[in-house]
C-alpha positions in Angstrom: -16.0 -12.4 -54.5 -16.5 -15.7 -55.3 -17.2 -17.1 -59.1 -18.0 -20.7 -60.1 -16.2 -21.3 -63.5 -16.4 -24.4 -65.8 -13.1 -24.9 -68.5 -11.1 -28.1 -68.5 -10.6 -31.1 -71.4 -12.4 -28.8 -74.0 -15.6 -27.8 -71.9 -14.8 -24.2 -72.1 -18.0 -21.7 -70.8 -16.8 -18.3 -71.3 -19.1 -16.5 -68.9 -18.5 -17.3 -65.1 -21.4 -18.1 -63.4 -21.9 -16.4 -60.1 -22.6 -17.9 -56.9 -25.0 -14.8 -56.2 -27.5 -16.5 -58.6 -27.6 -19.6 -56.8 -27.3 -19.1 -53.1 -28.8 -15.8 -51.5 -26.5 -16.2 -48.1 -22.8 -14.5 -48.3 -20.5 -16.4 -49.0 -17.8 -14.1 -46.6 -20.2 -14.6 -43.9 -21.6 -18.0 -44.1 -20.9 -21.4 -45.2 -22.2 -22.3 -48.6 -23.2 -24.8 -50.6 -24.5 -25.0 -54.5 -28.1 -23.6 -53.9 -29.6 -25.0 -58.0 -32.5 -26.6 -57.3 -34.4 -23.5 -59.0 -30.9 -22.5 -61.5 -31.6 -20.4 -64.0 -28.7 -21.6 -66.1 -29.1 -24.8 -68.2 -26.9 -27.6 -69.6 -24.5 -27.6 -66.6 -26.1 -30.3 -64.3 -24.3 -33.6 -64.3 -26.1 -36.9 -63.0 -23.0 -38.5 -63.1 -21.2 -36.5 -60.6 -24.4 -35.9 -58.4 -24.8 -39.7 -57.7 -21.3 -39.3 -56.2 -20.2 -36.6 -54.7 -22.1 -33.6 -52.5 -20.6 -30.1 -51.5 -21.5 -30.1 -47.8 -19.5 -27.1 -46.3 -17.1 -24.3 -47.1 -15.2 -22.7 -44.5 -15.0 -18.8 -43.4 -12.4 -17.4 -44.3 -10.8 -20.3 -46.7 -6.9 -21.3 -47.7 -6.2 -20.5 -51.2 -4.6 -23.6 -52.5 -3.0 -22.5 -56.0 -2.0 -24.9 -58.9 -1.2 -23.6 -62.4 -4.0 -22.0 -63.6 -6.6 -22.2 -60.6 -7.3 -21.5 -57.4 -9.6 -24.1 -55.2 -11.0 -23.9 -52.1 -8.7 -25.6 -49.7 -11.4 -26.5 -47.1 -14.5 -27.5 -49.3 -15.3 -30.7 -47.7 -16.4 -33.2 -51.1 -18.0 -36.4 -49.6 -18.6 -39.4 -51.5 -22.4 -40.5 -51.6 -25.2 -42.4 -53.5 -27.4 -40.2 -52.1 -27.7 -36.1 -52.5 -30.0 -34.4 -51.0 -32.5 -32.4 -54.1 -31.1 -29.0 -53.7 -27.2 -29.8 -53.3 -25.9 -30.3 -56.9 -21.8 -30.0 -57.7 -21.9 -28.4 -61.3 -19.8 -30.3 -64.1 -17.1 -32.8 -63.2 -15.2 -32.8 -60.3 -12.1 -31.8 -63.0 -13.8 -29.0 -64.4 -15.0 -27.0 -61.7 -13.3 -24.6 -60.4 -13.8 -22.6 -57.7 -11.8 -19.0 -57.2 -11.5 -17.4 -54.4 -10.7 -13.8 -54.4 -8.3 -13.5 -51.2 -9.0 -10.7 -49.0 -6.8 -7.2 -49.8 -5.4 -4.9 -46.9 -8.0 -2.2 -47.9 -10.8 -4.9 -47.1 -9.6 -6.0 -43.9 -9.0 -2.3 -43.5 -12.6 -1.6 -43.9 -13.8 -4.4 -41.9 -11.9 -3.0 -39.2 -13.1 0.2 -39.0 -16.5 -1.6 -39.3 -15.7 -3.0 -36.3 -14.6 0.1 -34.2 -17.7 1.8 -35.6 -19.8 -0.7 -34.6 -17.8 -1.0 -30.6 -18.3 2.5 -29.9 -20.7 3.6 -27.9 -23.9 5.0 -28.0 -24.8 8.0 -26.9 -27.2 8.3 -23.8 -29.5 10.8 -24.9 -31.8 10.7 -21.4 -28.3 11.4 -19.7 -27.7 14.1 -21.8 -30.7 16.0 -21.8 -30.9 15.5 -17.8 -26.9 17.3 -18.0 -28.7 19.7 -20.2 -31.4 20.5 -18.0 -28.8 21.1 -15.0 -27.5 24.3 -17.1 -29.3 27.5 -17.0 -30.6 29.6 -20.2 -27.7 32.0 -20.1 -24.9 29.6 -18.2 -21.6 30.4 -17.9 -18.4 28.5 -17.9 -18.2 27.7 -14.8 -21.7 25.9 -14.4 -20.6 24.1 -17.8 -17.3 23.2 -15.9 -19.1 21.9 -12.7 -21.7 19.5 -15.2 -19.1 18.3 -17.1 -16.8 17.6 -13.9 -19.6 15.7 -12.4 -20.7 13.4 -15.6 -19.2 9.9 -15.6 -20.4 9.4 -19.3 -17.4 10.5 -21.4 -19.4 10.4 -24.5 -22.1 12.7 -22.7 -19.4 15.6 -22.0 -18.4 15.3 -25.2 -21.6 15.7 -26.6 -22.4 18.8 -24.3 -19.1 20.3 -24.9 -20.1 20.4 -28.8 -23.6 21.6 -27.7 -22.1 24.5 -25.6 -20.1 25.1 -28.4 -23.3 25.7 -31.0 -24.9 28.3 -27.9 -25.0 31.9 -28.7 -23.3 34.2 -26.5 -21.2 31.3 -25.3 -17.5 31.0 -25.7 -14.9 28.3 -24.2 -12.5 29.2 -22.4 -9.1 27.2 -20.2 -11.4 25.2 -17.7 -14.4 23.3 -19.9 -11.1 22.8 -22.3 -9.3 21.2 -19.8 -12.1 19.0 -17.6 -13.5 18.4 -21.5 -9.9 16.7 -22.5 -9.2 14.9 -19.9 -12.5 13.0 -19.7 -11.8 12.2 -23.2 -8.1 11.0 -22.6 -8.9 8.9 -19.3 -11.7 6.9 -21.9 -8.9 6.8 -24.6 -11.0 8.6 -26.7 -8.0 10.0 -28.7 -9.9 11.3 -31.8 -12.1 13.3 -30.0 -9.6 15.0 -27.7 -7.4 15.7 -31.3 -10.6 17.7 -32.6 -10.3 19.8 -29.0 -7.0 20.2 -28.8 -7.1 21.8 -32.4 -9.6 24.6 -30.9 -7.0 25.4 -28.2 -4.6 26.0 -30.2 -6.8 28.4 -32.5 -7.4 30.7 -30.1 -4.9 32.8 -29.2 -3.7 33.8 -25.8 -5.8 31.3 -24.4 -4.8 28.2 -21.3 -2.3 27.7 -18.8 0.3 25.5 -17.8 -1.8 22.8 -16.5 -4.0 22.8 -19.7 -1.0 22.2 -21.9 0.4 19.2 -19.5 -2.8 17.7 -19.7 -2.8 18.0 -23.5 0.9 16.8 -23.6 0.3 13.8 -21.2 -2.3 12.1 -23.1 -0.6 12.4 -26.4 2.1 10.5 -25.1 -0.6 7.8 -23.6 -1.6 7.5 -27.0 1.9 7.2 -28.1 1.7 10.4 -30.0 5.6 12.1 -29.2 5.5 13.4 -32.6 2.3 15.4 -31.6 2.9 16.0 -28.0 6.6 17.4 -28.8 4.9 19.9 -31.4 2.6 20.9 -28.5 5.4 21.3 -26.1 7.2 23.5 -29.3 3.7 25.7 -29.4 4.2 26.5 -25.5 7.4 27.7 -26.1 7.1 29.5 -28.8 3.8 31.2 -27.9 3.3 34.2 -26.5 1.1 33.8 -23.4 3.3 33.8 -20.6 1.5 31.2 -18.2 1.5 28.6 -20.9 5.2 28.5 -20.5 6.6 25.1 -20.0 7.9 24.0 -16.1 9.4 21.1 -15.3 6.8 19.4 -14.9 6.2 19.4 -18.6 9.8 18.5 -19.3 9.0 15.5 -16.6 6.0 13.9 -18.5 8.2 14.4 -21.8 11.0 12.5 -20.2 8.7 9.7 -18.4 7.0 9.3 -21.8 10.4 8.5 -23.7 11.9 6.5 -21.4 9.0 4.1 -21.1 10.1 2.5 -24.8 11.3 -0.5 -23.3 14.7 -2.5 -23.0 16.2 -2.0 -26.2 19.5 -0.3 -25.3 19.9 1.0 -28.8 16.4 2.7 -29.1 17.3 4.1 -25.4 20.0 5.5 -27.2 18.6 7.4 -30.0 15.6 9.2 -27.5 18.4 9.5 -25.1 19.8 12.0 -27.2 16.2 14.0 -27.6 16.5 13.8 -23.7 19.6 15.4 -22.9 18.8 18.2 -25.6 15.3 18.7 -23.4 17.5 18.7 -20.6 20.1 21.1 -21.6 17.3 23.5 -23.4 15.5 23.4 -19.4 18.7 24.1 -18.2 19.6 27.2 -20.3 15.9 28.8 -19.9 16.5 29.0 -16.2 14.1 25.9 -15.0 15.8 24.8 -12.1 15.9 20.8 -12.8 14.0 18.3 -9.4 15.0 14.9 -8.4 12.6 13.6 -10.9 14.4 14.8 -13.8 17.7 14.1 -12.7 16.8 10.9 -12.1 15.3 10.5 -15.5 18.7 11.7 -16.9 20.7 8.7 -14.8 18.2 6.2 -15.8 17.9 7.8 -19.3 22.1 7.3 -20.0 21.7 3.5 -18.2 19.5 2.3 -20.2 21.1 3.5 -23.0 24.7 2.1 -21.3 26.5 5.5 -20.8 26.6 5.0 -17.2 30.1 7.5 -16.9 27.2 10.2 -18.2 24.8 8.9 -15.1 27.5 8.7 -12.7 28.3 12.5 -13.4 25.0 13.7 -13.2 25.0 11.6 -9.9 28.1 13.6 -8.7 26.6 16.8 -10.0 23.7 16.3 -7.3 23.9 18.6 -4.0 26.9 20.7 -5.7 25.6 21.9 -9.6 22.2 21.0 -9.3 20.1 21.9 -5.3 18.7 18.2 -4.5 20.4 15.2 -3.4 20.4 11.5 -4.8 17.5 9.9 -3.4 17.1 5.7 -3.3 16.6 5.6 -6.7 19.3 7.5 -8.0 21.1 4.6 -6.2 19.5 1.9 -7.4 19.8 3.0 -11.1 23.4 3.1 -10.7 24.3 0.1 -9.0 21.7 -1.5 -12.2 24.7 0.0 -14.5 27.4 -0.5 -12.9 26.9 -4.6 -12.8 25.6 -4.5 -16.0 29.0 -3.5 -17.0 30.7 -5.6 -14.4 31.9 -2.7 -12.4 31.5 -4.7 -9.1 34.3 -2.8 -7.2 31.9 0.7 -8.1 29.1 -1.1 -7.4 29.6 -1.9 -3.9 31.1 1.6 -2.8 27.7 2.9 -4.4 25.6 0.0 -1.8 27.5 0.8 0.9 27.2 4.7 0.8 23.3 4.0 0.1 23.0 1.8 3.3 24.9 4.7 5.1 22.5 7.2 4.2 19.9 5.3 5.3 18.9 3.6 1.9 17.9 0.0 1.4 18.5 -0.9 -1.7 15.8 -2.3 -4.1 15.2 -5.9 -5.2 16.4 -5.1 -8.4 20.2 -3.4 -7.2 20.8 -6.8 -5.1 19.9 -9.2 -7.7 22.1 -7.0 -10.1 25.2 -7.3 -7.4 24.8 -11.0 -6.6 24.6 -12.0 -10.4 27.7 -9.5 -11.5 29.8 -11.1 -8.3 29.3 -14.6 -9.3 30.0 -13.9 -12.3 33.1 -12.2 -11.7 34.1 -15.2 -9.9 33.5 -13.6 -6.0 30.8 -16.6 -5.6 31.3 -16.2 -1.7 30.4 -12.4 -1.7 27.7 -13.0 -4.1 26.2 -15.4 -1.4 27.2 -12.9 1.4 25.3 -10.5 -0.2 22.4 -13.0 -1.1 21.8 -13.6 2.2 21.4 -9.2 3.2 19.5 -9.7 0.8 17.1 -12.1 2.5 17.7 -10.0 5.6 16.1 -6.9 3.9 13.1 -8.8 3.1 13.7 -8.2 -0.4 12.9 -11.5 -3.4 15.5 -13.0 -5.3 15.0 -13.6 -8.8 15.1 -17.7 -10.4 17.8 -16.0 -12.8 20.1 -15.0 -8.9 19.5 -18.6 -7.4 20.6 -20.4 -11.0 23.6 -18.4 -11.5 24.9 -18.4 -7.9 24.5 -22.6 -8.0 25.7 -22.5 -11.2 28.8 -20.3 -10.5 29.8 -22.7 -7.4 29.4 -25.8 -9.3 32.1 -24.3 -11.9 34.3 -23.8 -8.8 34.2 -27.4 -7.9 32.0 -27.0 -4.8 29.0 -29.0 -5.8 28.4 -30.1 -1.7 28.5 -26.8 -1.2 25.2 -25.5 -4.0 23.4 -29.0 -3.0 23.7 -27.8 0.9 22.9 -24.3 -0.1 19.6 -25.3 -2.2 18.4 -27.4 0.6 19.0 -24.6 3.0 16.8 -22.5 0.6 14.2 -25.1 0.5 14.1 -25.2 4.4 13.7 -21.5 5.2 11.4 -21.5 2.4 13.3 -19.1 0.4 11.9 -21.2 -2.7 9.1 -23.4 -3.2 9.1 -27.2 -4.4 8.4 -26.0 -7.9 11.6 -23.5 -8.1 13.5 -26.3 -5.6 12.8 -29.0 -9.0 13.7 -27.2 -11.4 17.2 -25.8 -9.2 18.1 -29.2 -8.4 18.0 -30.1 -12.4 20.3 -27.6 -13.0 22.6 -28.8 -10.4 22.2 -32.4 -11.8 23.0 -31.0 -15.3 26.1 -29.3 -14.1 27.1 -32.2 -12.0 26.9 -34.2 -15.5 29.1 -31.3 -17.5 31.7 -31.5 -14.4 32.2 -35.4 -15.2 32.2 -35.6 -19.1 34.8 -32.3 -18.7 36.4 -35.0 -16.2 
């Protein structure tokens, strides 16, 4: 809201004067200017100040620039002119007119934005619609609804003949047109929409399977929902129908979908513990666990920097639990044990990978290199960098920095500037990474003679 309001040196008007009167644009959605050519409020028109000065733009969305007792508007542009044009007058003197601007609250930008997502859905096709309609017989069944809705690309169609199935006499849901209906909704993120069908699954009793449920679970955790996905994952266990009973596969997406909460080692930590419960309660209700979740368990107590936990599960594989480590099993471990500096573990683990037939990922080699040279084995770390060329597999800029920067601290400077240029000729790097490598020797050079 914007008022106009004259008080200053003893000119006092008591009753704003709204901009409304003057100017029939928005002030929110347009620039303004002091519309009085027809004003139906006397006395307030100065001559004085008109000969000088002209309001020529106000900016959307403006800086509130506060002194004691007022608030202007920061980016009203006054310019100074003999001339103003007939219908542009500035009301009163310059020093008593002020101009508040009523900053924007959280519940309007709020409303604006759901404005906004009204206004982006989309429409409904309603000659696509009735053409799905017209595929359906009088007296269809589920099955001809499943096929319709399986075929239709429009997610907004399906969920429109979903509800219109629903409103049919003589017509009742059941696990399939639940299940094609919800997953057309989650692959178009339409997340309020599959809520509303979800909450008729779970009304009906004795109703779904296995897959249904999964489904259900894995787009709640696309739409970052654990809090509702656990609680349908609580309702399968809990429930009575015996084919809605959770597998691991269910276990799988709950692990995949808490594990995917980035790099923070200490929020690894606190879903690692809801992990290991999962993984216990699988456990104990006779779910025999694959190499999927056992993986997720390793990965799950790395991240979260319990790799003694990982390395027993690892150890438990092939004896406890009927699967063997596969390359990744590897590859999270070797991730751990550098990031602890465990290089001695580390390269058991790389070799017994390699002897299995195993090459190890882009990701365990740069681990090793970096946790050798900085362990001080700078010739092992460039041993290994060069397997790691071998394998075909990409060192990092972090790998190449610390390996030149780890041989410079040795005193072997030659050595880094004939190991760069190496890099450079077997186009290991290109001239972009081969600048910015040779700075960092240059830099280190200059450390190694002020030290000096």
């Amino acid at each position: 809201m914007i008022r106009a309001r004259r008080g200053c040196l003893g000119l006092l008007y008591l009753n704003p004067v709204s901009l409304y009167q003057f100017c029939p644009t928005h002030p929110i959605d347009q620039c303004f200017g002091f519309h009085c050519k027809s004003s139906p409020v006397s006395g307030l028109r100065s001559p004085n100040f008109q000969s000088r000065y002209s309001v020529i733009s106000c900016q959307l969305k403006p800086i509130k620039y506060a002194t004691k007792h007022v608030e202007v508007l920061a980016r009203t542009q006054i310019v100074s002119g003999s001339e103003i044009h007939s219908n542009a007058y500035l009301w009163g003197c310059f020093g008593c007119l002020f101009c508040s601007f009523y900053s924007t609250s959280r519940s309007y930008r709020r409303r604006e934005s759901k404005r906004r997502k009204t206004a982006s859905k989309p429409v409904l096709d309603e000659a696509k619609f009735q053409q799905a309609v017209s595929q359906l017989t009088p007296r269809f069944c589920n099955d001809e609804l499943h096929n319709v809705l399986v075929l239709e690309e429009d997610p907004l169609v399906c969920w429109e003949l979903f509800n219109w199935a629903s409103q049919q006499t003589r017509f009742r849901h059941d696990a399939s047109t639940y299940h094609i209906t919800i997953k057309k909704l989650g692959l178009a993120k339409m997340y309020e929409e599959m809520d509303i069908v979800v909450n008729q699954v779970l009304a009906v009793p004795h109703i779904g399977d296995e897959a249904l449920y999964n489904t259900i679970i894995y787009f709640f955790t696309e739409a970052r929902k654990l809090t509702r996905a656990v609680n349908i994952f609580k309702h399968m266990r809990n429930g009575g129908n015996l084919e809605c009973r959770p597998s691991v596969r269910t276990y799988n997406i709950l692990f995949t979908a808490m594990l995917s909460r980035g790099n923070n080692s200490y929020i690894n930590h606190v879903y690692m513990e809801t992990i290991r419960c999962l993984f216990k309660q699988m456990v104990n209700d006779g779910i025999e666990p694959d190499i999927f979740a056992l993986n997720s368990m390793i990965k799950g107590y790395v991240l979260s920097l319990h790799v003694n936990d990982a390395l027993r599960i690892f150890h438990q594989m092939g004896v406890v639990y009927n699967c063997l480590p596969n390359s990744f099993s590897y590859d999270y471990l070797i991730h751990g044990l550098c990031a602890q500096g465990r290089t001695n573990n580390a390269k058991e683990l790389c070799e017994e990978m390699k002897r299995k037939g195993f090459v190890p990922s882009s990701k365990s080699y740069n681990s090793l290199v970096n946790a050798l040279a900085l362990n001080g084995e700078v010739e092992e770390a460039v041993t290994r960098l060069w397997e790691m060329f071998e394998k075909h597999k990409s060192a990092d800029s972090i790998t190449y920095k610390t390996v030149l920067d780890e041989l410079c601290r040795k005193g072997k400077v030659k050595e880094a500037m004939r190991l760069l240029k190496e890099w450079e000729e077997k186009y290991l790097v290109d001239k972009p990474a081969y600048t910015k490598l040779l700075r960092v020797l240059e830099d280190d050079l200059e450390a190694a003679n002020g030290r000096i």
